[in-house]
C-alpha positions in Angstrom: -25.8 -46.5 -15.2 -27.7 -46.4 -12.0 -30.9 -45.0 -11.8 -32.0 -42.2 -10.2 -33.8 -43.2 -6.3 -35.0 -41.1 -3.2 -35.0 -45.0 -1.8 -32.2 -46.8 0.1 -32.7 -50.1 -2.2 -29.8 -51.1 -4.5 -29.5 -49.8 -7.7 -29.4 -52.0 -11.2 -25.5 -51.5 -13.2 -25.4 -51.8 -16.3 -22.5 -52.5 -18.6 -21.3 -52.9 -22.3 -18.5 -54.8 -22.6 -15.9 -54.2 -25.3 -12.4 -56.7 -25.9 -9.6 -55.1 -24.7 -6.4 -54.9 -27.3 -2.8 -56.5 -25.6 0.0 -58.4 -26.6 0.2 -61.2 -24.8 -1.1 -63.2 -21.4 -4.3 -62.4 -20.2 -6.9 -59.3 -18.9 -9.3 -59.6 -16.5 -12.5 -57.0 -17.4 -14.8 -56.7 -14.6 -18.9 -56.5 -15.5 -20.0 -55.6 -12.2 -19.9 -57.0 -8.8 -22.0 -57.1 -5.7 -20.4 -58.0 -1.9 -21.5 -61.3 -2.8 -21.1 -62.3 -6.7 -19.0 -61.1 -9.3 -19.3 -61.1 -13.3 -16.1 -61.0 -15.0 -14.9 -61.8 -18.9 -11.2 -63.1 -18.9 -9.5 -62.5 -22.4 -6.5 -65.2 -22.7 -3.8 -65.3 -25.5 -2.3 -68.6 -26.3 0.1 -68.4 -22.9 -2.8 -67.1 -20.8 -2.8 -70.2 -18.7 -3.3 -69.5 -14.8 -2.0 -71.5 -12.2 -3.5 -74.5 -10.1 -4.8 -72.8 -7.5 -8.7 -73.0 -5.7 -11.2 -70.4 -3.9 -12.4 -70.9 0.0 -15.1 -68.8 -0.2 -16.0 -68.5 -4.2 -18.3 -71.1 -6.4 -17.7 -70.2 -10.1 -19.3 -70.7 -13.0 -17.1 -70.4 -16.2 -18.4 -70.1 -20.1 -16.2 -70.6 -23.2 -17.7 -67.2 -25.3 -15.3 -67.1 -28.1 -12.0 -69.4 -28.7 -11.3 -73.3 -26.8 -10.1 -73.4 -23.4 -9.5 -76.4 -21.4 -10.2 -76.8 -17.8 -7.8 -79.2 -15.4 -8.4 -80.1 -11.9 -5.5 -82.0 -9.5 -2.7 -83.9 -11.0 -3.5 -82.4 -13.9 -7.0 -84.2 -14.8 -8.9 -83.3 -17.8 -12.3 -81.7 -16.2 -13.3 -80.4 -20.0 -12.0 -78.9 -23.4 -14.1 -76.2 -24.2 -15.3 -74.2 -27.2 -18.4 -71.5 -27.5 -20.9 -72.1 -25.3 -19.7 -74.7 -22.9 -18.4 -74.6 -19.6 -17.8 -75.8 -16.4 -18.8 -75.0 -12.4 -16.2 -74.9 -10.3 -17.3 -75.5 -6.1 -15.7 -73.5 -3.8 -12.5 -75.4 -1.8 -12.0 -77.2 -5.7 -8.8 -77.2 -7.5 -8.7 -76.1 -11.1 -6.5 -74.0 -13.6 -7.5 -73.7 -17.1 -5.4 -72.9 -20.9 -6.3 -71.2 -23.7 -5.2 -74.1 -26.4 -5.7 -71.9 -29.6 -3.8 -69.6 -31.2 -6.7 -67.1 -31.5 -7.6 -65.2 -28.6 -10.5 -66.9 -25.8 -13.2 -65.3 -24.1 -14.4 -66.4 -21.3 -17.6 -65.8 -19.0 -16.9 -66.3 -15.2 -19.6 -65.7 -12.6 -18.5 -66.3 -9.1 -21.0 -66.2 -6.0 -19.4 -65.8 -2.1 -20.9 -67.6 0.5 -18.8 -64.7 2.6 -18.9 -61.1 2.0 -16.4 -60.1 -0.6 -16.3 -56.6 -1.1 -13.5 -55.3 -3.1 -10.8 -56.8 -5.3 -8.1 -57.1 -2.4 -10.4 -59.4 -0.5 -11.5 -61.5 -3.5 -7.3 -61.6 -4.4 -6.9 -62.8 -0.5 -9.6 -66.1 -1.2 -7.3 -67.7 -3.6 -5.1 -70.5 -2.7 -2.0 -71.4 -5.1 -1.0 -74.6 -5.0 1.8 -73.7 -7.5 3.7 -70.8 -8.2 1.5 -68.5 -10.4 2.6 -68.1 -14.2 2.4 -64.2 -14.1 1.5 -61.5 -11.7 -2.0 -60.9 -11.1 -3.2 -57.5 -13.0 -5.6 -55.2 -11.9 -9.4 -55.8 -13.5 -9.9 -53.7 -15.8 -12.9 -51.3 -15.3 -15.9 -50.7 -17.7 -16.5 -47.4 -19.1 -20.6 -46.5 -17.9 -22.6 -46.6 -20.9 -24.0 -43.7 -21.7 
């Protein structure tokens, strides 16, 4: 909810984020975004894996909230298994894809700031390098309802 302004200042959003239900893979639910950061909570199923790809322009910061996820960087390194509060940063230009190794669904917290503008989801889809095929399509983000 944005507050009301005569000003020309940026307003504050606020959000309230609930789990979304599905069968299978993975949802990305957006938080709220800026042109130049992003807060987003992905929600894996076991077989929510993504690919090994990297971001030119993105530095991310990732958060186990609920479930075990482990993080792998080139080759397949371990960079870190996971549970509730732990996580990892991930620099901009760095390779990394990341499982949910659990059979109960993971939440995680990822916070990504741009060094360039980014300001929609087409641009922020066109930063991302694959260095593999990806496992699924990418889905849309999935938009908060505005608290009341």
């Amino acid at each position: 909810m944005a507050t009301d302004t005569t000003s020309n200042l940026p307003t504050a959003t606020v959000f309230k984020y609930q789990r979304p239900e599905f069968d299978a893979g993975k949802r990305n639910v957006k938080l709220g975004r800026t042109d130049r950061m992003i807060g987003i909570i992905q929600v894996l199923r076991r077989g929510g894996e993504t690919n090994l790809h990297s971001h030119a322009h993105m530095d991310g910061l990732w958060m186990v909230l609920s479930g075990r996820v482990r993080f792998y960087g080139e080759n397949n390194v371990l960079l870190g298994d996971f549970g509730a509060r732990e996580g990892v940063l991930i620099p901009r230009g760095c390779p990394y894809w990341f499982e949910n190794v659990e059979d109960e669904i993971a939440e995680l917290l990822q916070v990504e700031a741009f060094d360039v503008a980014i300001p929609d989801d087409a641009t922020l889809r066109a930063d991302r390098t694959n260095y593999e095929a990806p496992k699924r399509p990418m889905g849309d983000f999935l938009e908060l309802e505005k608290p009341a």
